[in-house]
C-alpha positions as CSV (number, residue, x, y, z in Angstrom):
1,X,0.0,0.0,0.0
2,X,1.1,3.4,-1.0
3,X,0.1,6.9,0.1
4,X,0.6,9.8,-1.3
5,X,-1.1,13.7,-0.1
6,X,-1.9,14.1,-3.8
7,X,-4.1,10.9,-4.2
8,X,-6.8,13.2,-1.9
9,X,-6.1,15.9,-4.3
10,X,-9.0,17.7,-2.5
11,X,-11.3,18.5,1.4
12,X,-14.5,17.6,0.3
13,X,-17.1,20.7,1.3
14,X,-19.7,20.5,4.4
15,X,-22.1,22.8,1.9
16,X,-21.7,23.1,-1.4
17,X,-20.0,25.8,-3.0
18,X,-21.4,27.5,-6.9
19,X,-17.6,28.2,-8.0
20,X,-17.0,24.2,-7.1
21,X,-19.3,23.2,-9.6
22,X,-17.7,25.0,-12.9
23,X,-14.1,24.2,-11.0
24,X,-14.1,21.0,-9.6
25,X,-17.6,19.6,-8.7
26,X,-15.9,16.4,-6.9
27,X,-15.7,19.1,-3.7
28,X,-19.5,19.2,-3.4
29,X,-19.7,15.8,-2.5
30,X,-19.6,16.2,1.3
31,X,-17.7,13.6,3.7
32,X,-20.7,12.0,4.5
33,X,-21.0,10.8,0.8
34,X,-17.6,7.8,1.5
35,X,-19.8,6.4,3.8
36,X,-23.4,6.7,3.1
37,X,-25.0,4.5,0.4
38,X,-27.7,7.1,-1.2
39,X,-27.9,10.7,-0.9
40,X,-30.1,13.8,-2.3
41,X,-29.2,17.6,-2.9
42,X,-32.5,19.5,-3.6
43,X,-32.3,22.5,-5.5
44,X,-29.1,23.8,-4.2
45,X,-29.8,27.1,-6.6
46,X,-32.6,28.6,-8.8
47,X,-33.7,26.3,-11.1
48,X,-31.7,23.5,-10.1
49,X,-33.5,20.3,-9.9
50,X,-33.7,18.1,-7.0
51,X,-30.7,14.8,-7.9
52,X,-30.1,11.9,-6.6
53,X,-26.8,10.0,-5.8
54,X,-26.2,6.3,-5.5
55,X,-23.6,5.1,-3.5
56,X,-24.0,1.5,-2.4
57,X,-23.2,-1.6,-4.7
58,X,-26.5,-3.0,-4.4
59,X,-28.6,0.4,-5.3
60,X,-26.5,0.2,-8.2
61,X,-26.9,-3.3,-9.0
62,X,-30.9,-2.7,-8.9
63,X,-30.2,0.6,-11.4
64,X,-28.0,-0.8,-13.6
65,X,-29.1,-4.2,-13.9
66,X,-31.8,-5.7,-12.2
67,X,-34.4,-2.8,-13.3
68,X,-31.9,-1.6,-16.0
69,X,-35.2,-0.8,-18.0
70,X,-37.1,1.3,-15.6
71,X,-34.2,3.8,-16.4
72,X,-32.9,6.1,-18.8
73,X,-30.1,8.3,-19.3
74,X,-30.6,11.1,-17.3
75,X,-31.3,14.5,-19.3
76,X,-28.7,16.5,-18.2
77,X,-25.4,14.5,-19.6
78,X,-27.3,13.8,-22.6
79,X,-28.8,17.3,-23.4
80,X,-25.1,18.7,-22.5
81,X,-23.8,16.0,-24.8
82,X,-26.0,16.3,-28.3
83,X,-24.4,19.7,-29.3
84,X,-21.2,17.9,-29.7
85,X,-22.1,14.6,-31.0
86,X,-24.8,15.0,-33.2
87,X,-27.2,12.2,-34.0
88,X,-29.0,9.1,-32.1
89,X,-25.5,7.4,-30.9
90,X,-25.6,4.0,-28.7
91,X,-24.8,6.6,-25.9
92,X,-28.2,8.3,-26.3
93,X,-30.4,6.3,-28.0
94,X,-33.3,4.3,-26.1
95,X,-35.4,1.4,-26.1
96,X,-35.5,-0.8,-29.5
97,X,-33.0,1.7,-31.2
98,X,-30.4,1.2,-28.7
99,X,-30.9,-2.3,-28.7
100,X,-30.9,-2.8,-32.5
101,X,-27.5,-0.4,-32.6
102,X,-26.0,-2.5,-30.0
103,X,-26.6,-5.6,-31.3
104,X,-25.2,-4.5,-34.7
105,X,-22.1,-2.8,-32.8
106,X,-20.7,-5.4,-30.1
107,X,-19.2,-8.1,-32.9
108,X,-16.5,-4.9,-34.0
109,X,-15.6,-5.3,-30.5
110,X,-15.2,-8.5,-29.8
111,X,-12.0,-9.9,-28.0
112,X,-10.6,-11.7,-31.6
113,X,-10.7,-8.2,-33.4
114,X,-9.0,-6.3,-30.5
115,X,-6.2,-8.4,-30.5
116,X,-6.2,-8.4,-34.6
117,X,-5.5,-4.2,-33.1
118,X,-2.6,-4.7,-30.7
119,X,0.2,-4.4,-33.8
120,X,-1.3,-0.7,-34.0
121,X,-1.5,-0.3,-30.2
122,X,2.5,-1.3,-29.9
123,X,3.3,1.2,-32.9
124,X,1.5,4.4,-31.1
125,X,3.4,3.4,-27.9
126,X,6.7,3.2,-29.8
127,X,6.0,6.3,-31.8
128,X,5.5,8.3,-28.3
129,X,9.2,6.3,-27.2
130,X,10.8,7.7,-30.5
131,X,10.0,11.2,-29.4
132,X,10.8,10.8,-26.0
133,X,14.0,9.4,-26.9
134,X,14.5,12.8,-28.5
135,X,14.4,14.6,-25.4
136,X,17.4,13.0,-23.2
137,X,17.8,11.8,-20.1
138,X,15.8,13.8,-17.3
139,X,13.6,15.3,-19.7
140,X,10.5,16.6,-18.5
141,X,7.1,15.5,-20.0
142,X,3.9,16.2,-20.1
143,X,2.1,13.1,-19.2
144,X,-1.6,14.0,-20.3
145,X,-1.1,15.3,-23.3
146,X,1.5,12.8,-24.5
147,X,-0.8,10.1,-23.6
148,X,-3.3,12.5,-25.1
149,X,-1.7,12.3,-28.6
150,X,-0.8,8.6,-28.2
151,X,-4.0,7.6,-27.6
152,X,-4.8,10.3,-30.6
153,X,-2.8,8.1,-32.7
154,X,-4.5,4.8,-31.8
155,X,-8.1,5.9,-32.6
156,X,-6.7,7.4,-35.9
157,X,-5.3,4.0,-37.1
158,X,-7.2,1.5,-35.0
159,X,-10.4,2.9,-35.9
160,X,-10.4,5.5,-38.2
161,X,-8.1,2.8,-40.6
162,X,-4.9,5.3,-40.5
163,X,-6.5,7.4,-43.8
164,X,-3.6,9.6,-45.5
165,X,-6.0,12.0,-44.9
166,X,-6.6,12.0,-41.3
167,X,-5.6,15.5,-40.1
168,X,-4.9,14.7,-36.6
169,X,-3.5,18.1,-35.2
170,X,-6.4,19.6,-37.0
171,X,-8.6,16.7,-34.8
172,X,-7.0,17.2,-31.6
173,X,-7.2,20.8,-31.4
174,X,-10.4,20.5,-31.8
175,X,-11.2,18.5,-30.0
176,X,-9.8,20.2,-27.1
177,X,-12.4,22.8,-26.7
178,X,-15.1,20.7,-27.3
179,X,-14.1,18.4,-24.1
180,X,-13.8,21.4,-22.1
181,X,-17.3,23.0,-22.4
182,X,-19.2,19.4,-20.9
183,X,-18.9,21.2,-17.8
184,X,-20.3,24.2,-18.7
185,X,-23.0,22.4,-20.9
186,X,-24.2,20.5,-18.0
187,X,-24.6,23.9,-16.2
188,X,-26.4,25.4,-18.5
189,X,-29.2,22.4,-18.6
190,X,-29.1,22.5,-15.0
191,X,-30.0,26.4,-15.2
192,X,-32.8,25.5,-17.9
193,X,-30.6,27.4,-20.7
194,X,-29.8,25.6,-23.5
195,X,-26.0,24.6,-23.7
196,X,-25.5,25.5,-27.6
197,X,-26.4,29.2,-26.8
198,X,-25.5,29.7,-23.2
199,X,-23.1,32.2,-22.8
200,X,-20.0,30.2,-21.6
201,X,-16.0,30.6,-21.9
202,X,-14.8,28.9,-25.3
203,X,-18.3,28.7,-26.4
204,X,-17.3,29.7,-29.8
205,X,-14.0,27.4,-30.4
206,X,-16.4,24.3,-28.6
207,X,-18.7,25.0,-32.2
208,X,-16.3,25.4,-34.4
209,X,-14.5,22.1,-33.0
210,X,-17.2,20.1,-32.9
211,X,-18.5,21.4,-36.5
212,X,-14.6,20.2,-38.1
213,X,-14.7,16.9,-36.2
214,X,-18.5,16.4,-37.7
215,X,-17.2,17.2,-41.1
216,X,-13.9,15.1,-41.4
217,X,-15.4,12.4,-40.3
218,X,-17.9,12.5,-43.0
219,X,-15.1,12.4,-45.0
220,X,-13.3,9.7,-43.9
221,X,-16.5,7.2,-44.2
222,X,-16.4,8.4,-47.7
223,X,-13.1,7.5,-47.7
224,X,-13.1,4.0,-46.3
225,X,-16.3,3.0,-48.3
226,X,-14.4,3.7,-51.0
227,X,-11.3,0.9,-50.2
228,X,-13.1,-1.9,-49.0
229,X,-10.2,-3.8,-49.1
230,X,-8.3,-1.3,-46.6
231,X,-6.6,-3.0,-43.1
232,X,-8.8,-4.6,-40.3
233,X,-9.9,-1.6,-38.2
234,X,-12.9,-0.6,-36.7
235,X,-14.3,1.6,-38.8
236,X,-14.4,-1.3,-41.9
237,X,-16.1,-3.4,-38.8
238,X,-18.7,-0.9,-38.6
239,X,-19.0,-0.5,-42.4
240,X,-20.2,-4.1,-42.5
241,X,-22.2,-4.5,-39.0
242,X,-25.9,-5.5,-39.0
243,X,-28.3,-6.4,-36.7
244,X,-28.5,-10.2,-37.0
245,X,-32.2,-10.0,-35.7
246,X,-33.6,-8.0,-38.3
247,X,-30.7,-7.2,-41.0
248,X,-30.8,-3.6,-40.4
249,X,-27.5,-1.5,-41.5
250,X,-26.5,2.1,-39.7
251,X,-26.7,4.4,-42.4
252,X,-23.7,7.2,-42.9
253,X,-25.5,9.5,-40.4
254,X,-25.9,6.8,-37.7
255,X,-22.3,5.6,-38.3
256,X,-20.9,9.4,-38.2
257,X,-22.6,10.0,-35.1
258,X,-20.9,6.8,-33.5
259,X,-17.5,7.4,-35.0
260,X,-17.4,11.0,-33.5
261,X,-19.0,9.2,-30.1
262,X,-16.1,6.8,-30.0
263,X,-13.5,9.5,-31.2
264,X,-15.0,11.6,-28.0
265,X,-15.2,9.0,-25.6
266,X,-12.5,6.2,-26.3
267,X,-9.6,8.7,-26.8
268,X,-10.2,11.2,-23.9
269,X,-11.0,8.4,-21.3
270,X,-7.8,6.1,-22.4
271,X,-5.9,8.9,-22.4
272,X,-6.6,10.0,-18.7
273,X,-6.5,6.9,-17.0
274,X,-3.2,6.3,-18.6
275,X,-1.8,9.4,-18.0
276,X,-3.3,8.9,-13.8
277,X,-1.5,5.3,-14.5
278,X,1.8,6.8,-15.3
279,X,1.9,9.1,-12.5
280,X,1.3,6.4,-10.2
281,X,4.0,4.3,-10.9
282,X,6.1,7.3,-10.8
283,X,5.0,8.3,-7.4
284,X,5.4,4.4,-6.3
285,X,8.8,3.3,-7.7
286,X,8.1,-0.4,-6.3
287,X,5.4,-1.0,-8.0
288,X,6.2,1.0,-11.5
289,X,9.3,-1.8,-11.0
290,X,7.2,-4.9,-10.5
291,X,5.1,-3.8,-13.7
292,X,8.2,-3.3,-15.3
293,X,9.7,-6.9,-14.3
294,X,6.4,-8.6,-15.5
295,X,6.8,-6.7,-19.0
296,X,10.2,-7.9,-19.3
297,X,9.4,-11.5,-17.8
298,X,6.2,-12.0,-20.5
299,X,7.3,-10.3,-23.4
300,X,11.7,-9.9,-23.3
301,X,13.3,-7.8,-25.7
302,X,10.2,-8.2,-28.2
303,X,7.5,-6.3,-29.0
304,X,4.0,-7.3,-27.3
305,X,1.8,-9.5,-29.1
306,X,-1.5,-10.7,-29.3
307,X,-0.8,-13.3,-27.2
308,X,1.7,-11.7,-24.5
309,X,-0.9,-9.3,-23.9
310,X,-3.3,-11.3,-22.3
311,X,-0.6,-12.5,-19.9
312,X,-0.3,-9.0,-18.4
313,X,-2.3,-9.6,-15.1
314,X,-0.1,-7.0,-12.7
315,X,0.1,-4.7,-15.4
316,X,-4.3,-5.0,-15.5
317,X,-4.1,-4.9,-12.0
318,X,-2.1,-1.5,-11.9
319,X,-4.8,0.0,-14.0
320,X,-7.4,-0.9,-12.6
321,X,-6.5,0.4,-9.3
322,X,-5.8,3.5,-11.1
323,X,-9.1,3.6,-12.1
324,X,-10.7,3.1,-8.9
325,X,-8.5,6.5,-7.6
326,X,-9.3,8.7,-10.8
327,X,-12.3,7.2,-12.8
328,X,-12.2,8.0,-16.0
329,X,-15.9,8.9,-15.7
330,X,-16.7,10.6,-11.8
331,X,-20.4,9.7,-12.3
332,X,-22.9,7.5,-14.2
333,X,-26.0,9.2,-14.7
334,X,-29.7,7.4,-15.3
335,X,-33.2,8.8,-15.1
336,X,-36.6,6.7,-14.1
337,X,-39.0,6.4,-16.9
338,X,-42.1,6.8,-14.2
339,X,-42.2,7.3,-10.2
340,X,-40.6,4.8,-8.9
341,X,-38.4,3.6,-5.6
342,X,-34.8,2.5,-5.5
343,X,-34.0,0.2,-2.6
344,X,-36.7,1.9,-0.1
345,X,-35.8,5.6,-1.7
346,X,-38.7,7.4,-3.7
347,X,-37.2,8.9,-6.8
348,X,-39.7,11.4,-9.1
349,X,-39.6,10.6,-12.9
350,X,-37.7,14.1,-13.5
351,X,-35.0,13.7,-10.9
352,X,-31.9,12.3,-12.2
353,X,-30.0,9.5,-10.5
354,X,-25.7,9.7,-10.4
355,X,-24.2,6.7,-9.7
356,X,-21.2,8.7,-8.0
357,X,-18.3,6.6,-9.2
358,X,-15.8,8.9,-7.4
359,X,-17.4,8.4,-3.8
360,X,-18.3,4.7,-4.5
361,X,-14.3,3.8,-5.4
362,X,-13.2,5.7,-2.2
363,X,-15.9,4.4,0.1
364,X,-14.8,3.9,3.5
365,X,-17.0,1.0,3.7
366,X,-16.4,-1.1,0.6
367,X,-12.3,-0.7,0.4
368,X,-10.0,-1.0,3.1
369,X,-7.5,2.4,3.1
370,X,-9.1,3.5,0.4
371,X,-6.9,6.5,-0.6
372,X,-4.1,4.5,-0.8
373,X,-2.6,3.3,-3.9
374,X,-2.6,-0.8,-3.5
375,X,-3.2,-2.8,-7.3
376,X,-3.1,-6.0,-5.4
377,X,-6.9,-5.3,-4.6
378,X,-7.4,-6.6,-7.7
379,X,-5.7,-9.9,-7.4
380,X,-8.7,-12.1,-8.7
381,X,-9.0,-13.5,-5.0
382,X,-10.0,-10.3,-3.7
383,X,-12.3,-9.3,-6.4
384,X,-14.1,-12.4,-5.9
385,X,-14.7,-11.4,-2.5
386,X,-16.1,-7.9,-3.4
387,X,-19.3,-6.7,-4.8
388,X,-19.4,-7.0,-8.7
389,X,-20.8,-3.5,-8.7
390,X,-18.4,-1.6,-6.0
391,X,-16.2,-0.9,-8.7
392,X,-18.0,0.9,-12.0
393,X,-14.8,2.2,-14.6
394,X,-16.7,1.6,-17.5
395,X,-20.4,1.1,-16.2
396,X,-22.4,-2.0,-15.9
397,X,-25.7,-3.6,-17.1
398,X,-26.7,-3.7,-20.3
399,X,-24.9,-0.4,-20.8
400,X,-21.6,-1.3,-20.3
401,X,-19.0,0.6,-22.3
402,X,-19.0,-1.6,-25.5
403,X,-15.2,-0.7,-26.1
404,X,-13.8,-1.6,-22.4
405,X,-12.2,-4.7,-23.6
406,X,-10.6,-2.4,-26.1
407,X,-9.4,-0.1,-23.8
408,X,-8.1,-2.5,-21.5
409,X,-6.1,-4.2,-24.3
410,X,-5.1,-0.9,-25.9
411,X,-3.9,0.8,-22.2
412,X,-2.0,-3.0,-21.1
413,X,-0.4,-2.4,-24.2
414,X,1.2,1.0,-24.1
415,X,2.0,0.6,-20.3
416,X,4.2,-2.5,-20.9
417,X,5.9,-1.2,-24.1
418,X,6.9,2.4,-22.0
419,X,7.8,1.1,-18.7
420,X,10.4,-1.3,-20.9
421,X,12.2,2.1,-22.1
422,X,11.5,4.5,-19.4
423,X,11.7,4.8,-15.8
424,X,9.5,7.6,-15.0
425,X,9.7,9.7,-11.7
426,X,7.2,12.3,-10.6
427,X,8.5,16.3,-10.6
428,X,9.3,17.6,-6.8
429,X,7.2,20.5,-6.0
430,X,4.3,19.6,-8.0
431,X,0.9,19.6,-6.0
432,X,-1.6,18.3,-7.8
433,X,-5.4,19.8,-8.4
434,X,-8.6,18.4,-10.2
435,X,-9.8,19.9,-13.3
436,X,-12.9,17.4,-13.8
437,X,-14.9,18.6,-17.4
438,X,-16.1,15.3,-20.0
439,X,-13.5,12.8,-18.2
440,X,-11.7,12.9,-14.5
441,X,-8.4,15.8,-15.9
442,X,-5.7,17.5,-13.4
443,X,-6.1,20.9,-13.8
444,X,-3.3,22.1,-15.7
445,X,-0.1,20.3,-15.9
446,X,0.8,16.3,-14.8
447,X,4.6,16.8,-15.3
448,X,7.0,13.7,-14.9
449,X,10.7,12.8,-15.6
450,X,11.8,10.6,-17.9
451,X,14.8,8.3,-18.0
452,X,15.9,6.1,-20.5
453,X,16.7,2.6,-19.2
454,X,17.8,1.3,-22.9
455,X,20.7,3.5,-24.6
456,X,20.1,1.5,-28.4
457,X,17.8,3.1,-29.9
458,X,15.4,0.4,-32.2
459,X,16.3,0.7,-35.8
460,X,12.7,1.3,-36.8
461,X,12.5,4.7,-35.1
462,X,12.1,6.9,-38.2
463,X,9.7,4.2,-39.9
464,X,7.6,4.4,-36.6
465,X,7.3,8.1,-36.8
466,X,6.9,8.3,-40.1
467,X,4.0,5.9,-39.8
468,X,2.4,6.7,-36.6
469,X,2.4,10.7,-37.2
């Protein structure tokens, strides 16, 4: 077990606090919310509405899965989120459309095509090594936004079928306004505005982003229709995914809206928790060794494979607990379709429901120290002994992120390849504050050190630029 001051990065509040909720709305969350199992606010300012918070592993069992269908998505995320991704997604879609969608989407996901990706996953990771090796020893890095532009480079060849086209500066700038109005959206539903015209910070750039990300991905399913024949990716997957219960196809519009939902959602989230996973190790230099010694013991001096990957259980392990500390996603939110109860709480059908993923993974009751950093929690011995649903990274129920298994395999990946090259050491001085917007950010810089642990540089280094950027 490890403990760092920065892993409680903040004092949760007593009463909540307005300038929390555009700054870091994880201080809201009183102390009573690690302990509790449900709690409600009720309208904490004008036009607020009264929300509910779920905290307990069986609440969420009975929202998520047992009475999954009782329950939407809650209004709020998914009025905030339709400006940016246009269309009826799998995220928002409903009823017989989301099932229909879902059914047609899982097969691009499943475990045989991920690995078919992991060749793409190694060559982003090595990429990233290429530049760092560029630096010198005790080089200091920005971890988010190298794992930021890794992660950039995955979803443009993974998915996106690594186009000659693909304009991926043009993609992740922006990008980068578009992820940081969600917070400002979500305020403006919760003020009954509505968020493409509210008078936010960035408003302006967070259109025009999202407008370039809509349109060059229009032309890139142009594109790829165009070369059938084009590499395994997901994208091609997608091209030629049908419902096998009624035959139906996504037309260009449903498939755009997906692509862009992915593009939002897969890269951002991936790129946080690794860049959390990185700082981690770096703060704990026993376990970023151990992950290290696993890498070397599995997979030598050659690249990871297909099947080495799966043999990566410490390195899982290491990112699941960083996970449970910084969830990609703070909260889950659903809606009831009717009055209804939840366990023995009453819940309106216009009140929203959070499961609050940040207060569930710290609960004092469900993890033992749970602000310490400890990835033998998840030895499978111990997560057989816990509640299925006291840890939530990608969801649960029906809902479940379709592309965990991707994520899992793509971050496994990258973590093993880096730690090979690198030792990396966190940056004395550095305190470390919460920027929470679309996924669980540090406000500002995540700075660590890099050191190079292998002085021979791989031959391939100007072919792996050259092809990954």
């Amino acid at each position: 077990m490890f403990h760092d001051p920065d892993f409680s990065p903040f004092t949760p509040r007593e009463k909540p606090s307005f300038l929390a909720v555009s700054r870091n709305y994880l201080e809201n969350y009183a102390p009573e919310a690690y302990r509790t199992d449900f709690f409600s606010t009720d309208g904490l300012w004008p036009f607020f509405p009264r929300m509910h918070y779920v905290v307990s592993p069986e609440l969420i069992e009975e929202l998520l899965v047992t009475r999954a269908e009782a329950f939407r998505r809650d209004d709020i995320a998914s009025k905030a989120l339709r400006g940016p991704v246009e269309g009826d997604t799998l995220f928002f879609s409903e009823g017989a459309e989301w099932k229909w969608q879902r059914r047609a989407i899982s097969p691009a996901f499943r475990y045989e095509n991920i690995l078919a990706l992991v060749s793409f996953f190694v060559g982003c990771a090595q990429a990233q090594a290429a530049e760092w090796r560029r630096l010198g020893d005790g080089a200091e890095v920005e971890i988010t936004e190298a794992m930021s532009r890794t992660t950039f480079a995955v979803i443009e060849k993974a998915v996106f079928g690594a186009s000659e086209n693909f304009d991926s500066e043009g993609f992740i700038a922006a990008l980068r306004p578009v992820l940081g109005s969600f917070a400002w959206r979500m305020l403006a539903v919760m003020f009954r505005l509505p968020p493409d015209w509210a008078p936010y910070p960035g408003l302006l750039a967070a259109r025009a982003g999202s407008r370039f990300v809509h349109e060059e991905t229009v032309k890139l399913l142009a594109e790829r229709r165009a070369r059938p024949e084009a590499t395994r990716d997901i994208m091609g997957l997608l091209l030629s995914a049908k419902d096998p219960e009624s035959g139906r196809v996504m037309t260009d519009a449903e498939l755009v809206a997906n692509l862009h939902g992915f593009l939002l959602a897969g890269h951002e989230t991936s790129a946080v928790a690794l860049a959390w996973t990185f700082w981690l190790l770096a703060k704990d230099q026993a376990t970023q060794e151990r992950a290290r010694e696993e890498a070397e013991r599995i997979a030598g001096n050659s690249e990871i494979t297909p099947e080495t990957v799966e043999n990566l259980t410490f390195t899982r392990q290491v990112l699941q607990e960083s996970m449970r500390l910084f969830p990609p996603f703070a909260a889950l939110g659903r809606q009831p379709r009717e009055d209804t109860t939840l366990g023995p709480y009453r819940v309106a059908a216009k009140e929203p429901i959070y499961v609050q993923t940040w207060c569930l993974h710290r609960h004092e009751r469900l993890w033992d120290d749970p602000t310490g950093f400890d990835p033998d929690r998840f030895a499978p011995e111990k997560v057989k002994a816990r509640h299925r649903y006291a840890y939530l990274p990608f969801g649960a129920g029906p809902r479940i992120c379709v592309g965990m298994g991707f994520a899992l395999t793509e971050m496994a990946t990258i973590v093993a390849t880096l730690l090979r090259e690198f030792r990396f050491d966190a940056v004395p001085g550095h305190r470390l504050e919460l920027a929470p917007t679309f996924a669980t950010r540090p406000k500002g810089r995540l700075p660590l050190r890099l050191t190079r642990l292998s002085k021979n540089a791989p031959a391939s280094d100007a072919e792996r630029l050259a092809a990954y950027r």
